[in-house]
C-alpha positions in Angstrom: -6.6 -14.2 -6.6 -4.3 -11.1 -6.9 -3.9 -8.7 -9.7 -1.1 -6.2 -10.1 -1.3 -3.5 -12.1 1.8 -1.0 -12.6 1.6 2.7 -13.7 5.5 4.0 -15.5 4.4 6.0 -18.8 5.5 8.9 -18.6 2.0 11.0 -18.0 1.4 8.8 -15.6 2.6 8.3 -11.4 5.5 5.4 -11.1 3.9 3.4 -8.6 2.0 -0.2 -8.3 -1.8 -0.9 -7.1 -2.8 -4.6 -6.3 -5.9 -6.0 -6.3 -7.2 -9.0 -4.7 -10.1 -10.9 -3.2 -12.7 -14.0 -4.3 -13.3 -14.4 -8.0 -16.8 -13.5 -7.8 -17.0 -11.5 -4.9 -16.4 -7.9 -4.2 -12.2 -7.1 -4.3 -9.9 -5.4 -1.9 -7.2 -2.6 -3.1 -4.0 -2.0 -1.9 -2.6 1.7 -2.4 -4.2 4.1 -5.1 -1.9 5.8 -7.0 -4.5 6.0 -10.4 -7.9 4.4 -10.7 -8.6 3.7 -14.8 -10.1 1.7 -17.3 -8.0 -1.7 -16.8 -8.5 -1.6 -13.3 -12.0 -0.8 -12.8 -12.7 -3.5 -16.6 -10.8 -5.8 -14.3 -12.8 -4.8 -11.1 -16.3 -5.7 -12.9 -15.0 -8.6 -15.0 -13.8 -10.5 -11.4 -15.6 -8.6 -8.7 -18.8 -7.9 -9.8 -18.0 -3.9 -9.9 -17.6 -4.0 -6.2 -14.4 -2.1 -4.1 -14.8 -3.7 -0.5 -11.7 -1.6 0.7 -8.7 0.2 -0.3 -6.1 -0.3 2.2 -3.0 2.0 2.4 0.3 1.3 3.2 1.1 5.3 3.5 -0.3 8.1 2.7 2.1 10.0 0.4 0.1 11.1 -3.2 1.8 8.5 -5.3 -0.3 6.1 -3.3 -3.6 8.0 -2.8 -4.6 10.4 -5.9 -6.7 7.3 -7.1 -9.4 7.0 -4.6 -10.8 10.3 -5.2 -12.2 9.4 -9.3 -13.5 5.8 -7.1 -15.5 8.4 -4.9 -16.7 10.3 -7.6 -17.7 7.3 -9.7 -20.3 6.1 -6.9 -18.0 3.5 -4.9 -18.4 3.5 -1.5 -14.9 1.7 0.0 -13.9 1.3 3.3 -10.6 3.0 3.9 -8.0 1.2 6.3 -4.9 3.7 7.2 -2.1 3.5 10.0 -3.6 6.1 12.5 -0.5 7.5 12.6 -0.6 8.5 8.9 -4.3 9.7 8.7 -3.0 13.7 8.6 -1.5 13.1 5.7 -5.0 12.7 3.7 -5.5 16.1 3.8 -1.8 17.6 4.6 -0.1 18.2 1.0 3.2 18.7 2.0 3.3 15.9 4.1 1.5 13.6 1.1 4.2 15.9 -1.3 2.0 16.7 -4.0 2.7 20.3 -3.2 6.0 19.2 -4.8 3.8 17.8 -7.7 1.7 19.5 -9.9 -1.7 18.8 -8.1 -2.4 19.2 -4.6 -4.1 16.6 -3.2 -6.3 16.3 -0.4 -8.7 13.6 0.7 -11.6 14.3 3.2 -13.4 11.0 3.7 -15.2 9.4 6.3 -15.6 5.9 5.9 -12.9 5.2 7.1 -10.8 2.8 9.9 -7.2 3.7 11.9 -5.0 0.5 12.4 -2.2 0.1 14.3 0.8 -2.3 14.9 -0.2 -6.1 15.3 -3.9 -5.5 14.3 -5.6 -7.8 12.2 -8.3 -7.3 9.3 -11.1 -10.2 8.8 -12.5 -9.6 6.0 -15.0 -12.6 6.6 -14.2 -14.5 3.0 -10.7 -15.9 4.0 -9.0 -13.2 3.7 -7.1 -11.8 6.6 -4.6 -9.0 6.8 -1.9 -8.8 9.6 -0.9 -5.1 10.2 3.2 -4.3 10.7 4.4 -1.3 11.5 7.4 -0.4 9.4 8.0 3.5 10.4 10.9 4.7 8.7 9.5 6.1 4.6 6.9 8.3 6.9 6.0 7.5 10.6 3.1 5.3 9.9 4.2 3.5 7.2 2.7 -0.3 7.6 3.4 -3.2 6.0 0.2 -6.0 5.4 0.5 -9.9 5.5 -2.0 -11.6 4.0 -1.3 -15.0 4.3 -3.9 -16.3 2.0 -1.7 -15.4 -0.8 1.6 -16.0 1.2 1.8 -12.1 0.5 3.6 -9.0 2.0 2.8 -5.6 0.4 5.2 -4.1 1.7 4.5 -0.1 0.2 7.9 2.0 0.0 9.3 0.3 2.9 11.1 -2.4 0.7 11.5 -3.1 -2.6 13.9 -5.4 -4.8 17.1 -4.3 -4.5 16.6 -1.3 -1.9 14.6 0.5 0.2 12.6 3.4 0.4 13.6 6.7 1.0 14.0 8.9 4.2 14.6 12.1 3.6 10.6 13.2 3.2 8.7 14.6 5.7 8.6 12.7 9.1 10.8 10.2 7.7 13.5 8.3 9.5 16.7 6.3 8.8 17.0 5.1 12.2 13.3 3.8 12.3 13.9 2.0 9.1 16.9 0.5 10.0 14.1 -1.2 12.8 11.4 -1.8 10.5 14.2 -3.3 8.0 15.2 -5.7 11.0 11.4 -6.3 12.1 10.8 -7.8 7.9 14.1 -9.8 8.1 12.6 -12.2 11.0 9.3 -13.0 8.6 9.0 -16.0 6.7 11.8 -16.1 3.9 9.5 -17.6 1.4 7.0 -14.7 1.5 6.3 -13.2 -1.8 7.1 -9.1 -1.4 4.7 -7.0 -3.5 6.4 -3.3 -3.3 4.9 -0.2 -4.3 7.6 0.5 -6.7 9.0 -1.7 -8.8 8.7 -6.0 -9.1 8.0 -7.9 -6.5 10.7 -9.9 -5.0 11.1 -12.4 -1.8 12.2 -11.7 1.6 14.7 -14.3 1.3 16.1 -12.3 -1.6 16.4 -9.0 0.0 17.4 -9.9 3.1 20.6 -12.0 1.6 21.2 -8.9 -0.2 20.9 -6.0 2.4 20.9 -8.1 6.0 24.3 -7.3 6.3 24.0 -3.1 6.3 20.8 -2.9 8.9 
């Protein structure tokens, strides 16, 4: 089962967090941008109050200032980041909220570096496929999970564009590559963005296969 949940007030960060995993069973996050009351309510209505992982598709702020209230409220997550991104967790202008108006920084151990083509068994029937889509920041990743015929795709795409890349270590040419590398996966696949609604890779790629 998969839950999104979608942060656009005003006092709060624009960005989306998704949860899934067994009804039941502990749950699996994907991004952080803000950890609060509907999500963790959600979290011990469905999950029994457990936080398996939070998995990252980058690490810019928008995506991360969340996990530190789950570490200070007593959850003990594993953390799954590209290892090409990992800097970023404790680098704010690479994360950019030293253009913000907190600096964040995360120091945390319990952690685990993936790369391109890795895969993620989470032992319940859950497994995540790891795709490097460089191009938003150098180790942006992409994760299919085919259980829920899934791609969270982070800022690489979203419905109607694409992310940006004109932030730090970012790259037009490597997205144009990452953009061509989406375009072969299955058109059917449900894309869950980290801005924005989710959309189909059949939809974008009708739209925007003609200007890779």
């Amino acid at each position: 089962m998969l839950k999104s949940f979608h942060f656009n007030s005003p006092d709060e960060l624009i960005s989306n967090t998704y949860v899934f995993g067994n009804e039941g069973r502990g749950c699996y996050i994907i991004d952080l941008g803000k950890f609060d009351s509907r999500i963790e309510k959600y979290i011990n209505e469905h999950h029994n109050g457990i936080i398996y992982a939070i998995i990252l598709t980058h690490g810019h702020f928008d995506h991360i200032s969340g996990i530190k209230t789950v570490l200070d409220k007593g959850y003990n997550p594993v953390l799954f980041i590209s290892s090409e991104e990992e800097e970023f967790l404790e680098n704010t202008r690479l994360n950019c909220s030293s253009m913000y108006k907190e600096e964040i920084t995360l120091n945390y151990g319990n952690k685990i570096l993936v790369d391109d083509e890795d895969e993620i068994d989470f032992k319940d029937g859950y497994v995540l496929k790891v795709i490097q889509t460089s191009g938003h920041t150098r180790g942006s990743v992409c994760y299919l999970v085919n259980k829920e015929n899934a791609l969270f795709s982070g800022d690489t795409l979203f419905k109607d564009g694409i992310g940006r890349t004109d932030l730090p270590t970012g790259s037009i040419k490597e997205m144009r590559k990452s953009l061509e590398k989406l375009s072969k996966l299955d058109p059917n696949l449900v894309v869950y963005p980290g801005h924005g609604d989710p959309t189909t890779i059949k939809s974008e790629f009708k739209n925007i296969g003609g200007n890779l």
